[in-house]
C-alpha positions in Angstrom: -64.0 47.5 -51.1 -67.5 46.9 -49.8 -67.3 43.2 -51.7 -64.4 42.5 -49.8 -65.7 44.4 -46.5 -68.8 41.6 -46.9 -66.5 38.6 -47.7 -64.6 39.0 -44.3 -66.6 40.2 -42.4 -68.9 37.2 -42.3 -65.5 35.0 -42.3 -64.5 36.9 -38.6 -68.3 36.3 -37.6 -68.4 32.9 -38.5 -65.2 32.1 -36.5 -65.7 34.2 -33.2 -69.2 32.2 -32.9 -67.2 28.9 -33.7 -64.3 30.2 -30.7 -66.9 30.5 -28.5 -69.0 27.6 -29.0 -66.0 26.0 -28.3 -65.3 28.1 -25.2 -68.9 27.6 -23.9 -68.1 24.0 -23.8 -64.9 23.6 -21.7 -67.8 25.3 -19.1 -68.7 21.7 -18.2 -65.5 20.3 -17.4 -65.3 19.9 -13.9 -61.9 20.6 -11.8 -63.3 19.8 -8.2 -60.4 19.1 -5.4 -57.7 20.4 -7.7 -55.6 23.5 -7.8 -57.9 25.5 -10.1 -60.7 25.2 -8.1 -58.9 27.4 -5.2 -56.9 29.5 -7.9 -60.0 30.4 -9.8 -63.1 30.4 -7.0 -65.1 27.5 -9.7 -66.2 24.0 -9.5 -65.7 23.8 -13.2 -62.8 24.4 -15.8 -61.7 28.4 -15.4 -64.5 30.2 -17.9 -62.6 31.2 -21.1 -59.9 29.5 -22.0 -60.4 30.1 -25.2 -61.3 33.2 -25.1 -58.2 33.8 -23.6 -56.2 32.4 -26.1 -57.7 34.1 -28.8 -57.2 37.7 -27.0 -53.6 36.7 -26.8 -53.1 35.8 -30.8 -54.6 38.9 -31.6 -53.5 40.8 -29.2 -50.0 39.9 -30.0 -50.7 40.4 -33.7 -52.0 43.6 -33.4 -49.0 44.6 -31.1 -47.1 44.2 -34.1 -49.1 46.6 -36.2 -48.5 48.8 -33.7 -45.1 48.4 -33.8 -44.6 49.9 -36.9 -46.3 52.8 -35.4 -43.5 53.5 -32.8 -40.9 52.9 -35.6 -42.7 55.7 -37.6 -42.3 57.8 -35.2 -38.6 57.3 -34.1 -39.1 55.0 -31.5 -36.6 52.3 -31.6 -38.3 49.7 -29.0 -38.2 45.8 -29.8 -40.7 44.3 -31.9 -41.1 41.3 -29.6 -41.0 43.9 -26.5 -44.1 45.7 -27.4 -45.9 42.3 -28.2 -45.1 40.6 -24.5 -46.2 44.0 -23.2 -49.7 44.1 -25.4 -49.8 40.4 -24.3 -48.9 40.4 -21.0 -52.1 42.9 -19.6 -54.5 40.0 -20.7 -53.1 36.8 -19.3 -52.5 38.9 -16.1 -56.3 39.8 -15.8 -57.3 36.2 -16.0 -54.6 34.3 -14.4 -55.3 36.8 -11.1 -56.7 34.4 -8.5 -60.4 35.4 -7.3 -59.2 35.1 -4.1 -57.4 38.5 -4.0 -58.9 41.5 -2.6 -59.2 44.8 -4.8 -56.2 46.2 -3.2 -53.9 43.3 -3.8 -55.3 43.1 -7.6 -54.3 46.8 -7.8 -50.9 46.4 -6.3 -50.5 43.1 -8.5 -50.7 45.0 -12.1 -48.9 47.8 -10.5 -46.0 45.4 -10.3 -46.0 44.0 -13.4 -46.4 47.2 -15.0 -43.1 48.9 -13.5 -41.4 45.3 -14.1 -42.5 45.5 -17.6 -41.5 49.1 -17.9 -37.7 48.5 -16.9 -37.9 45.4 -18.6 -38.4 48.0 -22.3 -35.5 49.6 -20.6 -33.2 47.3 -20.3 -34.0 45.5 -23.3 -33.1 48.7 -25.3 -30.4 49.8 -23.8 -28.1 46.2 -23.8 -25.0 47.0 -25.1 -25.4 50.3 -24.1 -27.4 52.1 -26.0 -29.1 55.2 -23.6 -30.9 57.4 -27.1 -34.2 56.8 -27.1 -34.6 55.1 -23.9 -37.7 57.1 -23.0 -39.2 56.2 -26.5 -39.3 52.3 -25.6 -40.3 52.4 -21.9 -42.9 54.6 -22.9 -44.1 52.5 -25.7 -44.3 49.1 -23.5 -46.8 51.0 -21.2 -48.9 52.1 -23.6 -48.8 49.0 -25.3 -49.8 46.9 -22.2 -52.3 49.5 -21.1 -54.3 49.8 -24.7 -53.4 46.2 -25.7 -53.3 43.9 -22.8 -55.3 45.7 -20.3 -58.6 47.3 -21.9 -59.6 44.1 -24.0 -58.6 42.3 -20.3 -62.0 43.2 -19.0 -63.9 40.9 -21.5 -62.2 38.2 -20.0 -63.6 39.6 -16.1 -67.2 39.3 -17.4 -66.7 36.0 -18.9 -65.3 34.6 -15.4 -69.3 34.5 -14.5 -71.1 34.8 -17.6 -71.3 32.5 -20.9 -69.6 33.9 -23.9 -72.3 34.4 -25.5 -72.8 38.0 -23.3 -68.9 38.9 -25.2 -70.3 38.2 -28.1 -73.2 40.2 -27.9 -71.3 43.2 -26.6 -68.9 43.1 -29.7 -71.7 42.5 -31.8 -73.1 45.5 -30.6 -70.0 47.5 -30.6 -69.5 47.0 -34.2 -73.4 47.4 -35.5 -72.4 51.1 -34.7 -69.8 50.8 -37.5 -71.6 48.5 -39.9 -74.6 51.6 -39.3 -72.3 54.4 -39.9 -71.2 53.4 -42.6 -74.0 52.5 -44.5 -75.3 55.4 -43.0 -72.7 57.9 -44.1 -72.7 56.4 -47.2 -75.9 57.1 -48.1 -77.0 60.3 -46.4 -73.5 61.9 -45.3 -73.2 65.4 -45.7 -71.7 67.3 -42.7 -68.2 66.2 -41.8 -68.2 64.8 -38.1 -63.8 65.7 -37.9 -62.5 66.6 -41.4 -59.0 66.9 -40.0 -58.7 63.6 -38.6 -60.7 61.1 -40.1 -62.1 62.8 -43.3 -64.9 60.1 -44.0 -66.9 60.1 -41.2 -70.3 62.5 -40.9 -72.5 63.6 -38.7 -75.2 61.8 -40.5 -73.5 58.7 -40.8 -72.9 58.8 -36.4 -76.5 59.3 -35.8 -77.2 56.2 -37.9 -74.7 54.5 -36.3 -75.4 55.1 -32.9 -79.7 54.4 -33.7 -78.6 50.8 -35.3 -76.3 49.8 -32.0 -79.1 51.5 -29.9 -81.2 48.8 -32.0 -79.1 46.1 -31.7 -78.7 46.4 -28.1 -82.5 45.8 -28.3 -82.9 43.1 -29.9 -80.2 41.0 -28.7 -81.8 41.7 -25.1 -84.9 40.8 -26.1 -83.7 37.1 -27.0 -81.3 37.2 -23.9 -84.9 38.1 -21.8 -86.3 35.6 -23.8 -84.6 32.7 -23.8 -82.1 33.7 -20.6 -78.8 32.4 -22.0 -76.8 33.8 -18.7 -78.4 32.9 -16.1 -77.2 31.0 -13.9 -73.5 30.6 -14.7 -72.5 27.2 -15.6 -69.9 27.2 -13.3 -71.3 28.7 -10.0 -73.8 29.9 -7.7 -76.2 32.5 -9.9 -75.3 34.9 -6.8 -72.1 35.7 -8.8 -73.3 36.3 -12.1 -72.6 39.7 -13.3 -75.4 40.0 -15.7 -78.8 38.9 -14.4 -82.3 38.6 -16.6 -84.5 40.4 -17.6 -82.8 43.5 -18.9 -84.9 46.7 -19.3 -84.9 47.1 -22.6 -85.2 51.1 -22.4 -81.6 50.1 -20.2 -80.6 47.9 -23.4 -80.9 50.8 -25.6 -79.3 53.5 -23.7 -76.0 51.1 -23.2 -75.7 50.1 -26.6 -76.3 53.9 -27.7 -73.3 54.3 -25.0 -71.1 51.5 -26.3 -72.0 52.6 -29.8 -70.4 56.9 -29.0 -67.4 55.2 -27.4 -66.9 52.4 -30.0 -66.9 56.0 -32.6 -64.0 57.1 -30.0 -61.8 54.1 -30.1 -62.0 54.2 -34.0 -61.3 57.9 -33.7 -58.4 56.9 -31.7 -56.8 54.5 -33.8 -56.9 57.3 -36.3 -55.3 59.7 -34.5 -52.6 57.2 -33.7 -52.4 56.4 -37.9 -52.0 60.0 -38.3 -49.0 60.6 -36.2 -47.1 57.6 -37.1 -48.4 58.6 -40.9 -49.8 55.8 -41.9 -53.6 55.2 -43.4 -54.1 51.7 -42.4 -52.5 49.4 -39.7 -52.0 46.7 -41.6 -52.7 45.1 -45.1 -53.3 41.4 -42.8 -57.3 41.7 -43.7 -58.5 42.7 -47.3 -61.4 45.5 -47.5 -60.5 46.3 -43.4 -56.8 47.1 -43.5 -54.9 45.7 -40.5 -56.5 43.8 -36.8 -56.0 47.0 -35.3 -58.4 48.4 -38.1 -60.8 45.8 -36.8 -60.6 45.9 -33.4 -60.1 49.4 -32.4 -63.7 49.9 -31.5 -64.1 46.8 -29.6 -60.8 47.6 -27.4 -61.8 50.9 -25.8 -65.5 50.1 -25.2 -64.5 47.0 -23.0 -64.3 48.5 -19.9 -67.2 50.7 -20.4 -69.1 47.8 -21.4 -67.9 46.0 -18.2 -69.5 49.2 -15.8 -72.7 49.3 -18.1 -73.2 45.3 -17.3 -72.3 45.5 -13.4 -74.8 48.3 -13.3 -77.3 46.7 -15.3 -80.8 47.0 -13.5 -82.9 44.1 -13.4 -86.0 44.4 -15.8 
């Protein structure tokens, strides 16, 4: 397990730095006089492209882990229903022009919320089929809330920062996993919740949450350094979201923070294995179980991560 858990591990690093390399490059490509330069409030090509498009892969694959967790459970909703719902919250956060106010953004994933609700609806009951009805639109919210819109805010920080800020937030997010772990292995003794996820401690937490605490640190420490966000490549520093130095006593609290909640979203997932009765997600990633396995953590601290970077003091 932990042989394979190494293996793969590195694998996924190795290609989310390649992705966003990558993305960091289309930065330079300049889209002056055209439509995307009104749509998207930037003289260059809109930030994250690729970021995008990998959101939307594995958002879509994981949509179909979760799938079989509403089929568990009785609900009869369309397998490619609840992946255009868990895809649909993502492209809808970054195709949203920058022009809109907060109000009309509001009102705009209102919309396509309802429409995707009765859209569940009327997919499932064609032919005229009315059991279960509740079971599918209710799926296909949830699905475009936990799978399209949380993971969404990534892609609102990368609209004025480099990728590398995602990747250090993810990074961070999972050294609280790598350190619990490790952690738990070691020194566990004290069941953190017995009932729901029977192998995690109180011991192995604590590590956890000191090694993101750490990471957080260090990773704002080279940002300070070497000031990889600042300015944008694509604007005006004036609407950068993340501006250096960081405090690194601010560093520490947030990945501390991002660290508990990461705990949570894991927690989550497991709560959701539990009641479809299930132990992994998926068998897609060896020594991990399924992408939802993988990216639980990562899913629920986004927006939290977003608020701790927006309130980020300067150092």
């Amino acid at each position: 397990m932990l042989r394979y858990r190494l293996v793969f591990g590195t694998l996924m690093i190795g290609l989310l730095l390649l992705v966003f390399w990558a993305d960091a490059r289309l930065d330079h490509v300049p889209v002056e006089g055209t439509l995307l330069e009104s749509w998207f409030g930037r003289r260059y090509l809109p930030a994250g492209l690729l970021l995008l498009c990998l959101l939307v892969v594995v958002m879509a694959l994981t949509s179909a882990e979760l799938h079989r967790f509403f089929l568990a459970k009785g609900a009869d909703i369309s397998r490619s229903m609840t992946i255009i719902a868990g895809s649909t919250g993502c492209v809808l956060v970054y195709a949203a022009p920058a022009s809109m106010t907060s109000h009309e953004t509001i009102a705009l994933f209102a919309t396509v919320l309802v429409l995707v609700f009765l859209a569940s609806l009327l997919r499932h009951s064609w032919g005229g089929v009315v059991e279960g009805s509740l079971h599918a639109g209710g799926a296909a919210v949830f699905a475009f809330v936990y799978l399209g819109t949380l993971p969404g805010f990534y892609l609102l920080l990368r609209r004025w920062n480099t990728p590398w800020l995602i990747v250090a937030l993810i990074l961070i997010t999972k050294s609280c996993d790598i350190g619990a772990y490790f952690t738990g292995r070691a020194l566990g003794r004290h069941k953190l919740i017995p009932w729901l996820s029977p192998g995690k401690t109180w011991e192995g937490l604590i590590g956890g949450l000191m090694f993101s605490g750490l990471v957080g640190v260090g990773l704002a420490a080279l940002g300070n350094h070497f000031q990889p966000m600042l300015p944008p490549l694509v604007t005006d520093a004036s609407l950068a979201t993340l501006h250096w130095p960081v405090p690194l006593w601010y560093a520490a609290l947030a990945g501390v923070i991002m660290g508990g909640v990461g705990q949570l979203g894991d927690l989550t997932a497991s709560l959701l294995k539990r009641d479809a009765g299930l132990k992994d997600s998926g068998r897609s990633i060896p020594g991990f179980g399924g992408l939802l396995d993988v990216v639980d953590s990562p899913i629920v601290v986004a927006p939290v991560a977003y608020w701790l970077v927006r309130l980020a003091p300067v150092g």
